[in-house]
mmCIF file of the N, C-alpha and C atoms, coordinates in Angstrom:
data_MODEL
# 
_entry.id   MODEL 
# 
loop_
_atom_site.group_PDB 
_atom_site.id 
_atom_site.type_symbol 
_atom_site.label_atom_id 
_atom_site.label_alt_id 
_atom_site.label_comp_id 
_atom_site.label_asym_id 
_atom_site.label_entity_id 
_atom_site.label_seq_id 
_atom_site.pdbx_PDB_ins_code 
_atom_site.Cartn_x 
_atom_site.Cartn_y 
_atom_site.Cartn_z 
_atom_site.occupancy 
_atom_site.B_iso_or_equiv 
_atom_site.pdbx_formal_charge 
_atom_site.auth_seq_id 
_atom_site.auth_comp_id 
_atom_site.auth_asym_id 
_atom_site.auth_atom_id 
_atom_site.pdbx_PDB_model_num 
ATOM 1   N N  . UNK A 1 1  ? -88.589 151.869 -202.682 1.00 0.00 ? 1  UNK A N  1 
ATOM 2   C CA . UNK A 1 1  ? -89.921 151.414 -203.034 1.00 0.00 ? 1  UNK A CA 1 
ATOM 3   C C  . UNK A 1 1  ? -90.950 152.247 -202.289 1.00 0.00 ? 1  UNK A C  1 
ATOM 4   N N  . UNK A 1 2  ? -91.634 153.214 -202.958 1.00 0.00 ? 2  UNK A N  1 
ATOM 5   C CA . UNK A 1 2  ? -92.486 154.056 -202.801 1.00 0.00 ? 2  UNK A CA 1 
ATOM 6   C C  . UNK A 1 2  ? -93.637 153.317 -202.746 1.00 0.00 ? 2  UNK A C  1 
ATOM 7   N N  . UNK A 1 3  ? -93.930 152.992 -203.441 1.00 0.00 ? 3  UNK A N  1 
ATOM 8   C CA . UNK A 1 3  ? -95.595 152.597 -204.080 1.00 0.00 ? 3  UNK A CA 1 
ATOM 9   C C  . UNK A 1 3  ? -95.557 150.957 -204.182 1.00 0.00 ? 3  UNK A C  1 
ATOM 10  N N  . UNK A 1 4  ? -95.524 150.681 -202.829 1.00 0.00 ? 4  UNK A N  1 
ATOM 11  C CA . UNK A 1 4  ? -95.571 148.824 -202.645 1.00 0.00 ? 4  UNK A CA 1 
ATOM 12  C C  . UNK A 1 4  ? -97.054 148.147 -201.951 1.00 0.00 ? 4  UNK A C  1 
ATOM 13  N N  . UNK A 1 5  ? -96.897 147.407 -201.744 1.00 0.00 ? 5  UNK A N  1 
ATOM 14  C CA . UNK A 1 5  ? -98.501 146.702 -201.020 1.00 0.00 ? 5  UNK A CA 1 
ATOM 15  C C  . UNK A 1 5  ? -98.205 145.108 -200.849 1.00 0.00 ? 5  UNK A C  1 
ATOM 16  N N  . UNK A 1 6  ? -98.299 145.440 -199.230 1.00 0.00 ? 6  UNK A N  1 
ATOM 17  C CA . UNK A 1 6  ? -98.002 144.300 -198.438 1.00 0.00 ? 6  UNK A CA 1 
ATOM 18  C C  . UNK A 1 6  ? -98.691 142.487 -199.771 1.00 0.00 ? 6  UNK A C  1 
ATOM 19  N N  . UNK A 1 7  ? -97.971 141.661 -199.301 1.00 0.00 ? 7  UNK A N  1 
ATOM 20  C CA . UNK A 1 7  ? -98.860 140.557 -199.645 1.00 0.00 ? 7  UNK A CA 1 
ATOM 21  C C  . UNK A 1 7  ? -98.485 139.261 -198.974 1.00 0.00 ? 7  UNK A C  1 
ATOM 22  N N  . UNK A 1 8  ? -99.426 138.085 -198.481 1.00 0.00 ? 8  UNK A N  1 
ATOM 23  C CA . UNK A 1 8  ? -99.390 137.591 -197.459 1.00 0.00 ? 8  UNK A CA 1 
ATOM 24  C C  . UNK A 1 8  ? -99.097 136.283 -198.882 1.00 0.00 ? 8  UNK A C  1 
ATOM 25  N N  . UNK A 1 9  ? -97.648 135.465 -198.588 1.00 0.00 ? 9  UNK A N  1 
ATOM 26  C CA . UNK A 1 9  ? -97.476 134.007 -199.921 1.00 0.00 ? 9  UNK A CA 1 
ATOM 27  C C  . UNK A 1 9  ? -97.417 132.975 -199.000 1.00 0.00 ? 9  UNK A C  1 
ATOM 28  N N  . UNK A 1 10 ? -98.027 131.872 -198.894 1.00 0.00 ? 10 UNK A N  1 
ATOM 29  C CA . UNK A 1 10 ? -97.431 130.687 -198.736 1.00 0.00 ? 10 UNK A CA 1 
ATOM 30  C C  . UNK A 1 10 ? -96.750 129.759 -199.737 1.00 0.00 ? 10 UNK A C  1 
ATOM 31  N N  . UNK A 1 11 ? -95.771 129.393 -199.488 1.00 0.00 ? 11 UNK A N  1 
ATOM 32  C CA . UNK A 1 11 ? -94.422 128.904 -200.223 1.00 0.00 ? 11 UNK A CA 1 
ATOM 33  C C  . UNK A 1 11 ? -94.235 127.619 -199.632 1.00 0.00 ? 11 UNK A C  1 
ATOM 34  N N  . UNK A 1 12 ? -94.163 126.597 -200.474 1.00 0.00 ? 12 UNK A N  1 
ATOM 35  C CA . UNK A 1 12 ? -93.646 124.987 -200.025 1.00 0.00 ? 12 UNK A CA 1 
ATOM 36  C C  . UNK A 1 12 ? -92.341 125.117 -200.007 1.00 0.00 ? 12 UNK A C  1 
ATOM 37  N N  . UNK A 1 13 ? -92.356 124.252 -198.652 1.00 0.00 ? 13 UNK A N  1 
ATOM 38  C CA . UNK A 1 13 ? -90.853 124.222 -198.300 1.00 0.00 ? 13 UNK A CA 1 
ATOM 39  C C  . UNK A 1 13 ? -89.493 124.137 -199.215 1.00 0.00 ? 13 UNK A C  1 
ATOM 40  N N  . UNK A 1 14 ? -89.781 122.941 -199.874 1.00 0.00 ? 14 UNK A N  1 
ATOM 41  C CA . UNK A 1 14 ? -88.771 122.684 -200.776 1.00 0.00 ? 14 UNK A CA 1 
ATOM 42  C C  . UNK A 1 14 ? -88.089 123.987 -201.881 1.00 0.00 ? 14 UNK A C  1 
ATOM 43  N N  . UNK A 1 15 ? -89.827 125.085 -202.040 1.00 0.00 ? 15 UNK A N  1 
ATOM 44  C CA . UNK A 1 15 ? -89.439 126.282 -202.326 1.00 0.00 ? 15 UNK A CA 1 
ATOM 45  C C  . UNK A 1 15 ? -89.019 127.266 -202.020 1.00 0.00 ? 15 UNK A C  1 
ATOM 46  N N  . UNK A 1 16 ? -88.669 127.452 -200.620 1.00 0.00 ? 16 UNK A N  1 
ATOM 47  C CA . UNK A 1 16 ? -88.249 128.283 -199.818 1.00 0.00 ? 16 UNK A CA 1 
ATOM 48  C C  . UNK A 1 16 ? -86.869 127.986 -199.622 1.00 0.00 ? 16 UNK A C  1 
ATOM 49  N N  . UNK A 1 17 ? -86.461 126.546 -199.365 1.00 0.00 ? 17 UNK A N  1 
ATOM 50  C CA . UNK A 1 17 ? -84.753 125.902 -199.189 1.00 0.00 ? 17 UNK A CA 1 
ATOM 51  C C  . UNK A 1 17 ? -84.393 126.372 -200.495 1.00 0.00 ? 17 UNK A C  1 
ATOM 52  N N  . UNK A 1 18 ? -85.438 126.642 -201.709 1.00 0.00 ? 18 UNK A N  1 
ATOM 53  C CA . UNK A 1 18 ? -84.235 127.188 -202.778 1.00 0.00 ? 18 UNK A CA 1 
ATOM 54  C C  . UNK A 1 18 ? -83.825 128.557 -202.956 1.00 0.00 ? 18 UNK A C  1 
ATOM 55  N N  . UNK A 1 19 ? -84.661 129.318 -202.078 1.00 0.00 ? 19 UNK A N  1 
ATOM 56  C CA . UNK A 1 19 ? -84.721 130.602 -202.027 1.00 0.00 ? 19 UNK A CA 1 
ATOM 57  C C  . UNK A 1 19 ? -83.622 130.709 -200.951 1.00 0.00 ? 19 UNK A C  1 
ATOM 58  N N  . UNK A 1 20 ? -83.244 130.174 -200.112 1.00 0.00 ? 20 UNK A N  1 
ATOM 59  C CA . UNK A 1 20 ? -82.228 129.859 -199.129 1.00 0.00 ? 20 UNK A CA 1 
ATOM 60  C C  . UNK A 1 20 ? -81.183 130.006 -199.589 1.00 0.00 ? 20 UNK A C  1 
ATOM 61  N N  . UNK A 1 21 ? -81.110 128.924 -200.499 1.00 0.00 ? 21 UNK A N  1 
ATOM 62  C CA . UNK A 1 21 ? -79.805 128.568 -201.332 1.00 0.00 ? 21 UNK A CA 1 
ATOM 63  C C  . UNK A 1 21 ? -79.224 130.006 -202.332 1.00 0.00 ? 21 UNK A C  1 
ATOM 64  N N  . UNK A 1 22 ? -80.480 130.184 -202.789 1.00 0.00 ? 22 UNK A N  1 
ATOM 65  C CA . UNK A 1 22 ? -79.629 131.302 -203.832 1.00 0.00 ? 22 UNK A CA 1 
ATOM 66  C C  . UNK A 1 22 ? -79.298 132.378 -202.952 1.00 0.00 ? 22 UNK A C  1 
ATOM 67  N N  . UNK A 1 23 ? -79.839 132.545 -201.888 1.00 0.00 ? 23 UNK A N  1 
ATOM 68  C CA . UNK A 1 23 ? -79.672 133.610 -200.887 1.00 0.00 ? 23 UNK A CA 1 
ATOM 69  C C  . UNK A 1 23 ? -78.278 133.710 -200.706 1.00 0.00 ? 23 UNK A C  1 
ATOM 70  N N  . UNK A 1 24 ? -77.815 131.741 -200.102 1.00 0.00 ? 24 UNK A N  1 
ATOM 71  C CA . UNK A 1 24 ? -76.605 131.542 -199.648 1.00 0.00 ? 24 UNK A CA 1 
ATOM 72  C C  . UNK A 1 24 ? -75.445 131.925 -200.500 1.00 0.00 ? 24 UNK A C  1 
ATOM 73  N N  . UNK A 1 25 ? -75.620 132.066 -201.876 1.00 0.00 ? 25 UNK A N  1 
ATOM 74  C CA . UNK A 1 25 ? -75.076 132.165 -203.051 1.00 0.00 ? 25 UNK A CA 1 
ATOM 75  C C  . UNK A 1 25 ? -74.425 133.237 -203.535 1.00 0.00 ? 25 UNK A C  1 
ATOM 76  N N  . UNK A 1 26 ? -75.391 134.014 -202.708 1.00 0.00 ? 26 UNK A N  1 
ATOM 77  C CA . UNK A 1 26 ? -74.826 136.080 -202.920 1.00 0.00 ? 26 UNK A CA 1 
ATOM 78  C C  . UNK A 1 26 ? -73.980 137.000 -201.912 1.00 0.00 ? 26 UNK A C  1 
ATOM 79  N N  . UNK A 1 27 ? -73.164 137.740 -202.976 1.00 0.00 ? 27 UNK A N  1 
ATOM 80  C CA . UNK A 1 27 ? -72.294 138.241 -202.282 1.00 0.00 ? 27 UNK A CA 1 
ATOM 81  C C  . UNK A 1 27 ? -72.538 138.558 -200.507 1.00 0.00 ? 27 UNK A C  1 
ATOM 82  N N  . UNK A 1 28 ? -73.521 139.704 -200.575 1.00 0.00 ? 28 UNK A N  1 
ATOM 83  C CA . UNK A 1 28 ? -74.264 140.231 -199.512 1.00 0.00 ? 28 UNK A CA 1 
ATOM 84  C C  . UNK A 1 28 ? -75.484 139.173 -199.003 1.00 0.00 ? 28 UNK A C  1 
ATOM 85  N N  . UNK A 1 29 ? -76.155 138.382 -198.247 1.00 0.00 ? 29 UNK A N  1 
ATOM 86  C CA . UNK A 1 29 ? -76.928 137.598 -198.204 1.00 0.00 ? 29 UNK A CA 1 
ATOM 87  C C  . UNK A 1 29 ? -78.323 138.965 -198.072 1.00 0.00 ? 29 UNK A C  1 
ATOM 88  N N  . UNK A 1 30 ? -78.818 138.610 -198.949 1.00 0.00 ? 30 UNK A N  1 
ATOM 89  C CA . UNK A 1 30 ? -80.471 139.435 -198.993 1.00 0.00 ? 30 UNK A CA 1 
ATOM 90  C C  . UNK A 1 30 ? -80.839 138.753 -197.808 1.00 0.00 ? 30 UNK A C  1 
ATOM 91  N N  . UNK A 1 31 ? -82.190 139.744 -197.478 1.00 0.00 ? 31 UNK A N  1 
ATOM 92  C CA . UNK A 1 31 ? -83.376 139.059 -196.547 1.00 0.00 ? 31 UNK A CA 1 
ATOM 93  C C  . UNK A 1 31 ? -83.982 138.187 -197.937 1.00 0.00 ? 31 UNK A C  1 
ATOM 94  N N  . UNK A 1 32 ? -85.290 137.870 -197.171 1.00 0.00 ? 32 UNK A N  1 
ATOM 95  C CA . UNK A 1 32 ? -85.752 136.430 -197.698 1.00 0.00 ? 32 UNK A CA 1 
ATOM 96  C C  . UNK A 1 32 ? -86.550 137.049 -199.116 1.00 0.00 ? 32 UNK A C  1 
ATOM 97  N N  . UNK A 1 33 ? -87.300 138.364 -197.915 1.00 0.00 ? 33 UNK A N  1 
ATOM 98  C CA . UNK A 1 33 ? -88.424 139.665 -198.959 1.00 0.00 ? 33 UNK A CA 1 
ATOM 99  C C  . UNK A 1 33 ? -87.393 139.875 -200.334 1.00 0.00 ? 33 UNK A C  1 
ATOM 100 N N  . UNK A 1 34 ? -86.166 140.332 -199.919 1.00 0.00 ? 34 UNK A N  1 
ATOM 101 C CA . UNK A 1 34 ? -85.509 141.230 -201.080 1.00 0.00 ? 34 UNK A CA 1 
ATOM 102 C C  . UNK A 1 34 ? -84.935 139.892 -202.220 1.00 0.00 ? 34 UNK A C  1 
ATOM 103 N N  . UNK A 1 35 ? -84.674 139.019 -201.730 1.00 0.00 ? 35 UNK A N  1 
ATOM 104 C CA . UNK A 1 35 ? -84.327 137.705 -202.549 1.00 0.00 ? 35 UNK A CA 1 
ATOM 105 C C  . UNK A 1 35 ? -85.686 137.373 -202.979 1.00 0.00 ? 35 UNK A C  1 
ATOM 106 N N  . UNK A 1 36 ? -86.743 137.233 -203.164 1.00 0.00 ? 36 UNK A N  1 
ATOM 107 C CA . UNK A 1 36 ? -88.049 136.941 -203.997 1.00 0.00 ? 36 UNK A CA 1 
ATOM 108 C C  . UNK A 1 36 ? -88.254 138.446 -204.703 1.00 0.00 ? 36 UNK A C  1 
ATOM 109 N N  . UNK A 1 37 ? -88.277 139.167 -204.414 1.00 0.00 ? 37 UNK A N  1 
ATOM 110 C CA . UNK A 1 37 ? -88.513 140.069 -205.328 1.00 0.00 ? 37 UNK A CA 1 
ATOM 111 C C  . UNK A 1 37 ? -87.695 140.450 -206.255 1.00 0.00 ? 37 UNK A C  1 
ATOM 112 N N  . UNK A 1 38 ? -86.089 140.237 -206.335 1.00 0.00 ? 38 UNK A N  1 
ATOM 113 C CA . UNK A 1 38 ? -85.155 140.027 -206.701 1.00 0.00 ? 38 UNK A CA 1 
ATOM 114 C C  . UNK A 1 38 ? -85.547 138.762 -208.025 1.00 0.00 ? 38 UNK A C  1 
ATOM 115 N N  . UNK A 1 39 ? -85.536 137.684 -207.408 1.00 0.00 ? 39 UNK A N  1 
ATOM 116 C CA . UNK A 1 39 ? -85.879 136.532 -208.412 1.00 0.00 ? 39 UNK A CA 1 
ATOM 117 C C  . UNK A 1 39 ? -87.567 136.901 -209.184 1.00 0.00 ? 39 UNK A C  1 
ATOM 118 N N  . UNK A 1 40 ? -88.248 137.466 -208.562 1.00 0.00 ? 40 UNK A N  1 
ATOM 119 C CA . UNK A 1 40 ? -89.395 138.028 -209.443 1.00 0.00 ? 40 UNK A CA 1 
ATOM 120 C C  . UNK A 1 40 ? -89.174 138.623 -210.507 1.00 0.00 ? 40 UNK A C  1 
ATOM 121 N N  . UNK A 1 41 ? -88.244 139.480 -210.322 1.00 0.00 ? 41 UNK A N  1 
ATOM 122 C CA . UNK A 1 41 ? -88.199 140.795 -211.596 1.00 0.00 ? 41 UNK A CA 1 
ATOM 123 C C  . UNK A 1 41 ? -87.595 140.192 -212.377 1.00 0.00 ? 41 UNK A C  1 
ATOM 124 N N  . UNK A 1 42 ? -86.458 139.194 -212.217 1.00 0.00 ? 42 UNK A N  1 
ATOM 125 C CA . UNK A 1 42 ? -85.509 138.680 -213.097 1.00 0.00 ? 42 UNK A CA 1 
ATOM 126 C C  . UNK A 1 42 ? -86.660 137.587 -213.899 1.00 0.00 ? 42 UNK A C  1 
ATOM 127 N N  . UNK A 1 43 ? -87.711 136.629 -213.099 1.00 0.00 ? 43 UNK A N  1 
ATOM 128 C CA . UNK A 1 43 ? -88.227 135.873 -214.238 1.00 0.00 ? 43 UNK A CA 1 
ATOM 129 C C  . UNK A 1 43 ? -88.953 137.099 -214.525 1.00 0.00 ? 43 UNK A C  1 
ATOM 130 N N  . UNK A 1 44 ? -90.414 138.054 -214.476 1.00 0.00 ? 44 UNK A N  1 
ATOM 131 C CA . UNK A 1 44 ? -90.997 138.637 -215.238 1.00 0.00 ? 44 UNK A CA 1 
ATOM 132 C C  . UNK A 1 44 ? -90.183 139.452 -216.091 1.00 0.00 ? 44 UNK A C  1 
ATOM 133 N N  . UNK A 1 45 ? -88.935 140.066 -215.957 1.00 0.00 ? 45 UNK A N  1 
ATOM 134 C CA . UNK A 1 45 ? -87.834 140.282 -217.034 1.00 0.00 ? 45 UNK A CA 1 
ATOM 135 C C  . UNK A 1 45 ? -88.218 141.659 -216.883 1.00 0.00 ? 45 UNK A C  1 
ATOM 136 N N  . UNK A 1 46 ? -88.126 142.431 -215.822 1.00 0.00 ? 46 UNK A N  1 
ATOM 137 C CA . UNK A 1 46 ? -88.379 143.724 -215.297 1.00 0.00 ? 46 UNK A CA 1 
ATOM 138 C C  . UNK A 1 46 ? -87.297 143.971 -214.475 1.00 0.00 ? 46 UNK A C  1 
ATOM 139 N N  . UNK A 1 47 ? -86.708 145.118 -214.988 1.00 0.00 ? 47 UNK A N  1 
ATOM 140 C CA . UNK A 1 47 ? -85.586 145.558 -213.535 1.00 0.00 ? 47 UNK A CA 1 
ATOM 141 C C  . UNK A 1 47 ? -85.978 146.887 -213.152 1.00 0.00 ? 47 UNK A C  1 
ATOM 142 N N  . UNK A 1 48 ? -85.361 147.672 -211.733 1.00 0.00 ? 48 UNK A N  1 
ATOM 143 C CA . UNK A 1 48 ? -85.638 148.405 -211.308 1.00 0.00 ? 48 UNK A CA 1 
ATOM 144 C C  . UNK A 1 48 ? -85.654 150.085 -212.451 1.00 0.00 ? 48 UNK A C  1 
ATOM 145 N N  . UNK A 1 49 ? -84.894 149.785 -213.701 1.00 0.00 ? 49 UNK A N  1 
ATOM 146 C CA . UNK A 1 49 ? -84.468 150.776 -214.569 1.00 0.00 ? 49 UNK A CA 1 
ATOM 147 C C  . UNK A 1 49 ? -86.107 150.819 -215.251 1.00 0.00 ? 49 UNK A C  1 
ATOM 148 N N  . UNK A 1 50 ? -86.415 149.740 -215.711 1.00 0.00 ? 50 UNK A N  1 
ATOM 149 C CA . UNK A 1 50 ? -87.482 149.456 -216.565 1.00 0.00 ? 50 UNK A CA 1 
ATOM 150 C C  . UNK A 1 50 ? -88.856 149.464 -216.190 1.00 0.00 ? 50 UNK A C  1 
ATOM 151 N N  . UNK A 1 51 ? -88.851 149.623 -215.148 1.00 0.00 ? 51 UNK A N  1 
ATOM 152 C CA . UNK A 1 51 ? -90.333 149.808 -213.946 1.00 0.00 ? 51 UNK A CA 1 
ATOM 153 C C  . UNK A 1 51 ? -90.337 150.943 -213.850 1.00 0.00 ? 51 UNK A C  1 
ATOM 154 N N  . UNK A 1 52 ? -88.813 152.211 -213.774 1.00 0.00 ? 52 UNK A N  1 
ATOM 155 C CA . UNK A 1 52 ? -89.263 153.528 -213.227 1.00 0.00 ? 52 UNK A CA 1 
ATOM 156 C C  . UNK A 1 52 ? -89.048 154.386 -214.833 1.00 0.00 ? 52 UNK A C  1 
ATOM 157 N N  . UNK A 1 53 ? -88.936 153.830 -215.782 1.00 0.00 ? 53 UNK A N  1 
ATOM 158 C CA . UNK A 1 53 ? -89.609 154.352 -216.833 1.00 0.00 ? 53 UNK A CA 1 
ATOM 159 C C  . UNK A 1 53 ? -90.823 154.351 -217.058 1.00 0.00 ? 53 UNK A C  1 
ATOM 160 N N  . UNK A 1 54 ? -91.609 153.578 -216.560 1.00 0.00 ? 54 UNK A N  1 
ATOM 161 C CA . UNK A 1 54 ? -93.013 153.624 -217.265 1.00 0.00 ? 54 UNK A CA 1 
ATOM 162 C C  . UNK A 1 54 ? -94.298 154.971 -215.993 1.00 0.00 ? 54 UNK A C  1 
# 
């Protein structure tokens, strides 16, 4: 990630224990950063292939 820009989220708890969970869920456990951005691309329906085409 070349071309990123910091951003400051507050997240309710209950939303963060789920971000936990799916964390807990994966092979490799992501950090917390790479598990939300991870679940970002998957709901906006963007993957890393489809971002560095454009």
């Amino acid at each position: 990630m070349t071309d990123t820009e910091r951003i400051i989220l507050n997240i309710p708890k209950e939303m963060l224990e789920r971000i936990d969970d799916f964390r807990r869920k994966q092979e490799v456990i992501p950090s917390r950063a790479a598990a939300i951005r991870h679940l970002l691309e998957k709901s906006l329906g963007t993957s890393k292939k489809e971002t560095s085409k454009k």
